[in-house]
C-alpha positions as CSV (number, residue, x, y, z in Angstrom):
1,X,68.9,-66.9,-5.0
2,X,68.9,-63.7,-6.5
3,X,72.1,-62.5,-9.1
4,X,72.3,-58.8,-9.1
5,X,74.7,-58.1,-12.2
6,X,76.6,-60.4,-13.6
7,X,80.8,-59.4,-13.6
8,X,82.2,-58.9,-16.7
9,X,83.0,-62.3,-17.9
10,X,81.3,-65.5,-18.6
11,X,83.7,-67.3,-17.1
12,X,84.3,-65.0,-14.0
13,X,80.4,-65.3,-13.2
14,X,80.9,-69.2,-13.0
15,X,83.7,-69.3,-11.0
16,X,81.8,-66.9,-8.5
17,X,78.8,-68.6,-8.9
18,X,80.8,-71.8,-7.9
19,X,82.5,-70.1,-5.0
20,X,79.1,-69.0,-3.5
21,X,77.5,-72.4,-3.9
22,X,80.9,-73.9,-2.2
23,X,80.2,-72.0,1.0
24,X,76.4,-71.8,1.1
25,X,75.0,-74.5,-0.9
26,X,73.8,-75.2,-4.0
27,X,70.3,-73.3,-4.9
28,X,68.2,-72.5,-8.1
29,X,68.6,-68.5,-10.0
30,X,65.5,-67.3,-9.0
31,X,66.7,-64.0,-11.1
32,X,68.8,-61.7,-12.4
33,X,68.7,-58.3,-11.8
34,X,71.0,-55.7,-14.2
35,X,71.6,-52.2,-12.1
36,X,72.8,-50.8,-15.5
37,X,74.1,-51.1,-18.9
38,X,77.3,-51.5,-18.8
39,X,79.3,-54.3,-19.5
40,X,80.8,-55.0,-16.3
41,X,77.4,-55.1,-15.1
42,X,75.8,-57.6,-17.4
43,X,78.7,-59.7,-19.3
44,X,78.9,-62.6,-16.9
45,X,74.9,-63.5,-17.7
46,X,75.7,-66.7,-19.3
47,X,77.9,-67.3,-16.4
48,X,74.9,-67.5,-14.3
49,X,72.1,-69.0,-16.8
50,X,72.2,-71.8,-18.5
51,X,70.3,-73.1,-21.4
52,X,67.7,-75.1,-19.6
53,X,67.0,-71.7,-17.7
54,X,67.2,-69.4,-20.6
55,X,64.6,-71.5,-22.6
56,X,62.3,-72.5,-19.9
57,X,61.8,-68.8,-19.5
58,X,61.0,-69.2,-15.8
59,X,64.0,-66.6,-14.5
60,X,63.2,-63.5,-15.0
61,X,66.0,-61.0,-16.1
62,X,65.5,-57.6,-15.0
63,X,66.7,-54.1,-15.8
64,X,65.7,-50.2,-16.0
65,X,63.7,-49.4,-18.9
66,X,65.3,-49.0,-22.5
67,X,68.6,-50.9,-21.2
68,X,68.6,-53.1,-24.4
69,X,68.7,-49.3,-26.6
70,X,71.8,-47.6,-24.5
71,X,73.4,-51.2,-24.1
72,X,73.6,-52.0,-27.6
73,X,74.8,-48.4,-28.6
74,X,77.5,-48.0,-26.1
75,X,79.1,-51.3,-25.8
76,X,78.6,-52.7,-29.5
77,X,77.6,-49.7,-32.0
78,X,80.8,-48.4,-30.6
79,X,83.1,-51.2,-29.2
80,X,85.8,-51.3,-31.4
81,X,87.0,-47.8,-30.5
82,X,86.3,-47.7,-26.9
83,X,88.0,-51.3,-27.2
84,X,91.0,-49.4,-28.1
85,X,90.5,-45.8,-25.4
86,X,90.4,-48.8,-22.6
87,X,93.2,-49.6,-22.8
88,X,94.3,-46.3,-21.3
89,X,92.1,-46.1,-18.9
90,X,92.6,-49.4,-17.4
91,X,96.4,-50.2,-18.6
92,X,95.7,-53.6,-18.7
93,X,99.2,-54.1,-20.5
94,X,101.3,-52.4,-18.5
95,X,103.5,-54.6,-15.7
96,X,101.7,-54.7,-11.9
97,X,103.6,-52.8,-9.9
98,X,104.5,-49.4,-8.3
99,X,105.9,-48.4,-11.6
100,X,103.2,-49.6,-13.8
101,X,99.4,-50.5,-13.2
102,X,98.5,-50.7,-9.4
103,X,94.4,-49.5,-9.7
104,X,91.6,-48.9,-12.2
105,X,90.2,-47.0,-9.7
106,X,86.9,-48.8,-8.9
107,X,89.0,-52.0,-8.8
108,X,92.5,-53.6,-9.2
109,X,92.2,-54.5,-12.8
110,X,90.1,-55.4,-15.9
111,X,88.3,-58.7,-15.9
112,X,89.1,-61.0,-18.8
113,X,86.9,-63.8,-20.4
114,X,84.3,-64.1,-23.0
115,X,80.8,-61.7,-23.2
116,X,77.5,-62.3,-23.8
117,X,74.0,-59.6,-24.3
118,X,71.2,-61.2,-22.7
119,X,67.7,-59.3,-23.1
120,X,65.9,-58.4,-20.2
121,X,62.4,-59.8,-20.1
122,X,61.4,-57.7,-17.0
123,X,61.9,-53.7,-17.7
124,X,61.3,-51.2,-14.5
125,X,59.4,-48.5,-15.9
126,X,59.1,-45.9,-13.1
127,X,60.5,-44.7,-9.6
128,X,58.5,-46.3,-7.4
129,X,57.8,-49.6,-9.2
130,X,58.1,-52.8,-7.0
131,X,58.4,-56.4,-8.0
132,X,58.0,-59.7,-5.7
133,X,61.1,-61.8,-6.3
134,X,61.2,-65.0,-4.8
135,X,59.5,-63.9,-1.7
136,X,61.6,-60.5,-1.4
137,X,59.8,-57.3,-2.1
138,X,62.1,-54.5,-3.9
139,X,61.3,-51.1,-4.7
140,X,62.9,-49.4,-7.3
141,X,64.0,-46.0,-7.9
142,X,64.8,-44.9,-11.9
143,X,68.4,-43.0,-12.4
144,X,68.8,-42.3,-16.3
145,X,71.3,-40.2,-17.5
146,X,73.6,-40.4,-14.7
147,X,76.4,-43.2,-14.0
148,X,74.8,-45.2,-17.1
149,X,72.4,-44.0,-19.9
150,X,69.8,-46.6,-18.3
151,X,70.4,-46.8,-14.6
152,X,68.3,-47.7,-11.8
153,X,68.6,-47.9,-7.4
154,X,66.5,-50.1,-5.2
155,X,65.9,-51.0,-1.7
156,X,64.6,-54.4,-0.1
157,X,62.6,-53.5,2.9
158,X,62.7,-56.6,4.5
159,X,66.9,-57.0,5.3
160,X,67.0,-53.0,5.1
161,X,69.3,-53.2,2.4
162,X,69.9,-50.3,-0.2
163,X,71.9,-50.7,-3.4
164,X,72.3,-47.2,-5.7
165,X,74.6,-49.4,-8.0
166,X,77.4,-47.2,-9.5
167,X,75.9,-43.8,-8.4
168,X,77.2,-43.7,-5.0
169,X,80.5,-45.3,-5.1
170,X,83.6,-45.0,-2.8
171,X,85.9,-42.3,-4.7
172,X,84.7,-39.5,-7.5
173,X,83.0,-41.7,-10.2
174,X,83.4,-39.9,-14.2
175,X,81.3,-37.8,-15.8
176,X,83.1,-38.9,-19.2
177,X,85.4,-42.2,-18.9
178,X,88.7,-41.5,-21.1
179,X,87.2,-44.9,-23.0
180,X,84.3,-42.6,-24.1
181,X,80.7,-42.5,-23.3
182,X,78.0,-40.5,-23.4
183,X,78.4,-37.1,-21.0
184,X,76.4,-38.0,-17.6
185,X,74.2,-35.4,-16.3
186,X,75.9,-34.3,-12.9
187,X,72.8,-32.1,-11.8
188,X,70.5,-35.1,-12.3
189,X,72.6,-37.7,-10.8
190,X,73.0,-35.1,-7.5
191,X,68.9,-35.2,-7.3
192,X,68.6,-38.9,-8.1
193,X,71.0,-39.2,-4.5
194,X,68.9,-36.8,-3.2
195,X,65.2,-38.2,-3.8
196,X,66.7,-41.5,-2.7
197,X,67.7,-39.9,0.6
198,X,64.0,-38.6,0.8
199,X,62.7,-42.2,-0.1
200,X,64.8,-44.5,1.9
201,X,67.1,-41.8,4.2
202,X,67.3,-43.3,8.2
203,X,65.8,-46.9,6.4
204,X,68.6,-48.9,5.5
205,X,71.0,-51.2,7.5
206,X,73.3,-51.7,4.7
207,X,74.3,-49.9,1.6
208,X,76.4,-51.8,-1.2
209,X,77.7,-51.1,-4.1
210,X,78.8,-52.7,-7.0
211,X,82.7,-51.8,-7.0
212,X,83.2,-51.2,-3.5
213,X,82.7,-52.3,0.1
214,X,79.6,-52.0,1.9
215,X,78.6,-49.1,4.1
216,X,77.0,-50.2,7.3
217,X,74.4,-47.9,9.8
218,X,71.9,-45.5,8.6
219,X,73.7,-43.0,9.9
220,X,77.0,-43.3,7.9
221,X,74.9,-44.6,4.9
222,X,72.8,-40.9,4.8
223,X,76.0,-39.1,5.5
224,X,78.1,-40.7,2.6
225,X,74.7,-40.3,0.3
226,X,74.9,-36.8,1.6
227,X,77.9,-35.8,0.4
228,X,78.4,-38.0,-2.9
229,X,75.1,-35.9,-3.7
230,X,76.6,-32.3,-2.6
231,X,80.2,-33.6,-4.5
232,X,78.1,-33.7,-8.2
233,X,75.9,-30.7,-7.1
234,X,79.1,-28.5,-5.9
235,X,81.2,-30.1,-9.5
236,X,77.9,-28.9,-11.9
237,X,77.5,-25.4,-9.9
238,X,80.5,-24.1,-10.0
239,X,81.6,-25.5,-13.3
240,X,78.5,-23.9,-14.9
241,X,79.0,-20.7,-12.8
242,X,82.6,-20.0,-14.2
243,X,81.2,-21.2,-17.5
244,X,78.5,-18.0,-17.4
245,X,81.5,-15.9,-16.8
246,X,83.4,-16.6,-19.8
247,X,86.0,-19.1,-18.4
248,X,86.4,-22.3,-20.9
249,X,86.9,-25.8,-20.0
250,X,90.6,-26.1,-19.4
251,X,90.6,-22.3,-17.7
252,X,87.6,-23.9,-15.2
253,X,89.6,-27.0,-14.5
254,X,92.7,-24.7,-13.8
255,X,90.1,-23.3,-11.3
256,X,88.0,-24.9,-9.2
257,X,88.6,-26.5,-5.6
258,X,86.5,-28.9,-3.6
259,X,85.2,-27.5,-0.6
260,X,87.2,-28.7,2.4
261,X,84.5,-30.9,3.7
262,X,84.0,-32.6,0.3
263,X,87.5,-32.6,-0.4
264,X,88.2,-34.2,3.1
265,X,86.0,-37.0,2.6
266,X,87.8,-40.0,1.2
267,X,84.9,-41.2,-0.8
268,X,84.9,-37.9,-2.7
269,X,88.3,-38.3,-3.8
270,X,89.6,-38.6,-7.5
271,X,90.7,-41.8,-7.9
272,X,88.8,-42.3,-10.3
273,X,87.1,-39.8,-11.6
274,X,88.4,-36.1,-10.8
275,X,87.5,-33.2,-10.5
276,X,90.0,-31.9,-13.3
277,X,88.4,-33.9,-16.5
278,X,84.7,-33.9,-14.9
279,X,84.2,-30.0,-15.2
280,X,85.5,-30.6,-18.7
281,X,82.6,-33.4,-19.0
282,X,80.1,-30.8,-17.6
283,X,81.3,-28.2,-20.0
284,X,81.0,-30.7,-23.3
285,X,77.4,-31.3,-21.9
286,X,76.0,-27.7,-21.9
287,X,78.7,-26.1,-24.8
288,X,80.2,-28.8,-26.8
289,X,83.8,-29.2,-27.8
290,X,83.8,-25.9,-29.2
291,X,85.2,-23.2,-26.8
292,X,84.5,-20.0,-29.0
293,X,88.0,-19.6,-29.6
294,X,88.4,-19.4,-33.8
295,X,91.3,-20.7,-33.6
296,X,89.9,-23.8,-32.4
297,X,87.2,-24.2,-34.9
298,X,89.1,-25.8,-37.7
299,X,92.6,-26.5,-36.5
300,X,95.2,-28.6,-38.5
301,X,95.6,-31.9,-37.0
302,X,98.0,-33.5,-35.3
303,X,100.7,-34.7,-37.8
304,X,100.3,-31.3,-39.9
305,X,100.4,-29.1,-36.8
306,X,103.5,-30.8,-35.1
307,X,105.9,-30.5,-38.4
308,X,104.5,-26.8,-38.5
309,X,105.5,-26.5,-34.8
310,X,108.6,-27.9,-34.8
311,X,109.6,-25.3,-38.1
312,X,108.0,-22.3,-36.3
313,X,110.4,-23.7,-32.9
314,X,113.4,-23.6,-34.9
315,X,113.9,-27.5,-35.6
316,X,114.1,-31.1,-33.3
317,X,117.4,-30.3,-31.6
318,X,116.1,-26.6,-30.1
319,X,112.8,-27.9,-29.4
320,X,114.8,-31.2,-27.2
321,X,117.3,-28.9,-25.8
322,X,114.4,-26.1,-24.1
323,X,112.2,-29.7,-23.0
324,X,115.2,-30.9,-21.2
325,X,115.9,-27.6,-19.6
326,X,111.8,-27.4,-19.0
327,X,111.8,-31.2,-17.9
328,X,114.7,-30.4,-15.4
329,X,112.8,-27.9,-13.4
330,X,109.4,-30.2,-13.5
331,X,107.6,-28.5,-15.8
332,X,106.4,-31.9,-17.3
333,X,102.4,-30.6,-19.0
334,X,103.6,-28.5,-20.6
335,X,107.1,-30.5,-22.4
336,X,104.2,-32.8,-23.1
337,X,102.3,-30.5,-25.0
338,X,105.4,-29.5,-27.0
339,X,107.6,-32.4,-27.4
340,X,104.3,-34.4,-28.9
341,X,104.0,-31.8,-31.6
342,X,107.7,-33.3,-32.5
343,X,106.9,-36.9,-32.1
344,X,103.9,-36.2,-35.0
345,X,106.0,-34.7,-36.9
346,X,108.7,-36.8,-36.5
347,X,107.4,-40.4,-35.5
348,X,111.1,-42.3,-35.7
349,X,112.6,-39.2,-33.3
350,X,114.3,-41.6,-30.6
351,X,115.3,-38.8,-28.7
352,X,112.2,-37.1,-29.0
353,X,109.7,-40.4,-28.2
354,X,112.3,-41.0,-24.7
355,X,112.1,-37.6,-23.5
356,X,107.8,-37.5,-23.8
357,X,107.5,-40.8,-22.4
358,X,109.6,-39.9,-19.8
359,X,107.7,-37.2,-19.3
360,X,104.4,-39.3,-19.2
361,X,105.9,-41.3,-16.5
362,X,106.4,-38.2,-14.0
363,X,103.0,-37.4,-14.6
364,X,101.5,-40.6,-14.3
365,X,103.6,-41.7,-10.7
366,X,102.5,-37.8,-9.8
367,X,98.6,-38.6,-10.7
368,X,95.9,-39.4,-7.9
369,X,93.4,-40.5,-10.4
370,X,93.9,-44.3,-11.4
371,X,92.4,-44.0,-14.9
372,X,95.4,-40.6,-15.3
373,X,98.4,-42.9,-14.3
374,X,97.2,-45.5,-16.2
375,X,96.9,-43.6,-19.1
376,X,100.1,-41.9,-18.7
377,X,101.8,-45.1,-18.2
378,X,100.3,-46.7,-21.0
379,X,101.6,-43.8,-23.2
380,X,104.6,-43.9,-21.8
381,X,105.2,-47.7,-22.8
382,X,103.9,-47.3,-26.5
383,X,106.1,-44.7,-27.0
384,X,109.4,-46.7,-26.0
385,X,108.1,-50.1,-26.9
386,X,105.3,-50.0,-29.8
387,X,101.7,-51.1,-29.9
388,X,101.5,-54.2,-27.7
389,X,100.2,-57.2,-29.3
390,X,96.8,-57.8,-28.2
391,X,94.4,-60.6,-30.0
392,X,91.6,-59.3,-32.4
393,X,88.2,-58.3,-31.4
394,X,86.6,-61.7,-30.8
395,X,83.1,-62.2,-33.1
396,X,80.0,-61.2,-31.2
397,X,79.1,-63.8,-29.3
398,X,75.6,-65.7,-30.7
399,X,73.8,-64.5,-27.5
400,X,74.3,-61.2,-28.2
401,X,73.3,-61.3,-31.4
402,X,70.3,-63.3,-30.6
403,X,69.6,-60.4,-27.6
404,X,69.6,-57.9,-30.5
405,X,65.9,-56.6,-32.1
406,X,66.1,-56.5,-35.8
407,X,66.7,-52.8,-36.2
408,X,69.7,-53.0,-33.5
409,X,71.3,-55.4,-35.6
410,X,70.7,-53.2,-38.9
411,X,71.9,-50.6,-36.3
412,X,75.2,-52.7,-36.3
413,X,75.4,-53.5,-39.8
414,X,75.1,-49.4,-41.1
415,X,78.0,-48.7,-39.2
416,X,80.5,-50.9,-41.0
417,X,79.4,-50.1,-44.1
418,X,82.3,-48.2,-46.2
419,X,80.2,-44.8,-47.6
420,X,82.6,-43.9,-49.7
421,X,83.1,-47.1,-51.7
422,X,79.6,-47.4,-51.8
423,X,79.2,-44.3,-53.5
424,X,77.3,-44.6,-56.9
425,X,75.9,-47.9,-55.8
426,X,72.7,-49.2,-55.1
427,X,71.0,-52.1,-53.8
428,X,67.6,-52.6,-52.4
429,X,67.0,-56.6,-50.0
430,X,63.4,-57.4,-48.6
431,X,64.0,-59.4,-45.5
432,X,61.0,-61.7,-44.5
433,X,61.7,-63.0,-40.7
434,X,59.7,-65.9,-40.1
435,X,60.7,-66.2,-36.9
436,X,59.1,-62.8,-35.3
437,X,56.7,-62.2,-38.7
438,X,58.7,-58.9,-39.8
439,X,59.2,-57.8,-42.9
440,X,61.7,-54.9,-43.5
441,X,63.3,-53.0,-45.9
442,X,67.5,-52.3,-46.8
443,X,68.5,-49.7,-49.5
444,X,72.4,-49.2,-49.5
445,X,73.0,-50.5,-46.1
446,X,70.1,-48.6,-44.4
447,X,67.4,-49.5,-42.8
448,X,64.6,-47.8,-45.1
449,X,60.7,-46.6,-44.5
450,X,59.8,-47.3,-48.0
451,X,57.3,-49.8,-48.7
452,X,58.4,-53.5,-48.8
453,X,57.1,-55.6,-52.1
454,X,56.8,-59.0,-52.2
455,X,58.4,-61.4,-55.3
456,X,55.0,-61.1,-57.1
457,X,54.5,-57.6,-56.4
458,X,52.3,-57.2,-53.4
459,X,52.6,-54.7,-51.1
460,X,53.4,-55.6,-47.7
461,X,53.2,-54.2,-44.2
462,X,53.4,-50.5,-44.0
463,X,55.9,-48.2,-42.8
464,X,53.7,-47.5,-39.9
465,X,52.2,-50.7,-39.2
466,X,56.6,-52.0,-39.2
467,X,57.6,-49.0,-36.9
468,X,54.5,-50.0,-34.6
469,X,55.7,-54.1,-34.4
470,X,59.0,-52.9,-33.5
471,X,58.1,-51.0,-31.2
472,X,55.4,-53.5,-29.6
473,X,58.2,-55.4,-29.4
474,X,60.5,-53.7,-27.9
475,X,60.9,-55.4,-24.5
476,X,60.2,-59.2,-25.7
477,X,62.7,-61.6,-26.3
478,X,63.3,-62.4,-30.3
């Protein structure tokens, strides 16, 4: 059998994996494939290989080219904070219900468990690349810089079965998750559906996904490719369009409109992503965060600007008595906007924390987008009730940091380093690995180009000659 992603947890691949075998027998991993680098996509691995398997070395694990670079900087260079922006999109502690989390928009809810990094040993290089796996031919199509940093589609000939992972999903996918990635190219994801229309269009049978149901008959699969590619191609037009004509990101999302036949098509609808935050995304991409406005270069942030606010409004009580009024008539984004400048200013305002998360409420039960309610919501319930009490970050697993080349995990290491108490310090550390025979140098934290001496003196391997072992061995397991 062939395991294409893993889920999210270790514990949730098992259980599938134990489900699977229940109804269809028990079989050997012939391999794993990983459409992509997130962690939904590639968590469960251990879930699905076992020691035995992992040393023996005879399943192969397989993903797009420089997965292990984009995986490591999006899910562990950064974890801790996205850790955190999750929680809004998903609101995986707010009640189930009609008044609190019903969606996450590409699924009912967040998996939980216990993560693992396993490093590919297989890497597709190109469009057009095939591999032989366990009998099946599969033909791969390359989709960087779209759904995932490191993405990649492929079709198996033989059961005329296409899979485009997360780039043709059932609903609006994001061009910038509220948990924080990097910006996804909308014009390049549009031609990636595109050349895969031209390369397997009127071919397959069956279409999954990873999130969502399958789509059965050529006809309906080239139709729904159709318009998910026409949906990012229409979002990246327009968006830049208005851009050219001086409109900035908030004025374009104020904006734009779907086309009727796009907006009529359920699969092009926001629940996920929308249309209202993705021109933003598209904007960030070509512009930045700027928007050429001085007065946003250098603002004052948001605990000095909300006591300045609340003096230049005349005071807490006028500011409460114009929200209610304003809250009254449903005029809920913009009390947001004005009641939070008081609730900076004045964290331990009861009156003023009620009346925003009430007002975060109306917007979320009024929101179409999952990851919007839910972040709503999740305001909404911090405000009244505090920061809920989650457990810490658990350690990184020992897979992962086996998984990790030598430079990733200085990579890792730089990032918690505290710059300003190490100010005026210095320390230099010449690590011999015996292990994978490198020898590298650390000055202050950093991974440092300088030459590496030896206890008695001797020079070792060069700059170059270390750049060019790391990068021969950039695809081989440590």
């Amino acid at each position: 059998m062939i395991v294409v992603d893993t889920l999210t947890s270790i514990e949730g691949a098992r259980a599938a994996m134990e489900l699977y075998f229940k109804h269809r027998g028990r079989r050997p991993v012939a391999a794993v494939i990983f459409t992509h680098t997130h962690t939904d996509h590639w968590g469960g691995a251990r879930g699905v290989l076992d020691d035995d398997m992992l040393a023996s070395g005879r399943v192969p694990i397989i993903a797009p080219n420089l997965f292990m670079e984009h995986a490591v900087s999006e899910n562990i260079i950064a974890g801790p904070a996205m850790l955190r922006r999750a929680q809004y999109q998903f609101g995986p502690f707010l009640a189930k219900g009609a008044r609190g989390q019903v969606d996450c928009g590409l699924g009912k809810s967040m998996a939980a468990g216990s993560v693992a990094l396993l490093r590919p040993t297989d890497l597709i290089m190109a469009t057009g690349d095939k591999r032989t796996i366990d009998g099946l031919e599969f033909e791969f199509q390359m989709a960087p810089n779209s759904e995932a940093p490191a993405e990649m589609h492929f079709f198996i000939p033989r059961y005329k079965l296409l899979n485009l992972a997360e780039n043709c999903t059932h609903n609006f996918h994001n061009l910038l998750p509220f948990r924080g990635a990097d910006v996804r190219d909308a014009l390049a994801w549009s031609k990636y559906l595109g050349e895969a229309l031209q390369m397997w269009g009127g071919k397959a049978d069956a279409m999954c996904g990873q999130h969502h149901w399958p789509v059965w008959g050529a006809e309906r699969i080239d139709t729904m490719i159709r318009q998910q590619r026409d949906l990012y191609k229409f979002a990246h037009d327009q968006t830049i369009r208005l851009m050219n004509h001086g409109l900035t990101a908030t004025e374009i999302a104020e904006t734009i409109r779907l086309p009727a036949s796009l907006d009529g098509a359920w699969h092009a609808r926001g629940y996920y992503g929308h249309i209202r935050h993705n021109v933003k995304a598209i904007y960030q991409k070509y512009l930045g965060w700027y928007d050429a406005n001085p007065v946003n270069l250098d603002p004052l942030p948001p605990v000095e600007a909300g006591k300045k606010y609340v003096e230049y409004m005349g005071g807490a009580d006028a500011i409460l008595a114009r929200a209610a009024k304003d809250f009254a008539k449903g005029e809920f984004r913009f009390v947001a906007q004005a009641v939070s400048h008081l609730v900076f200013a004045e964290p331990d305002n009861r009156a003023a924390r009620a009346l925003l998360a009430d007002t975060f409420e109306q917007l979320g039960y009024a929101a179409e987008s999952a990851t919007w309610r839910n972040a709503y919501l999740f305001g909404a319930q911090e405000l009244r009730q505090g920061m809920p009490k989650a457990p810490p970050r658990p350690p990184m697993p020992r897979e992962t940091l086996a998984a990790l080349r030598t430079e990733q995990l200085w990579d890792v290491l730089g990032v918690r380093l505290n710059g300003p108490k190490a100010e005026g310090k210095r320390i230099v550390l010449n690590w011999n690995f015996t292990d994978t025979e490198r020898e590298l140098c650390s000055q202050s934290g950093e991974l440092r180009a300088d030459l590496c001496r030896g206890r008695a003196g001797r020079r070792r391997r060069t700059p170059a000659s270390r750049w060019r072992a790391a990068r021969s061995t950039k695809s081989s397991p440590s």
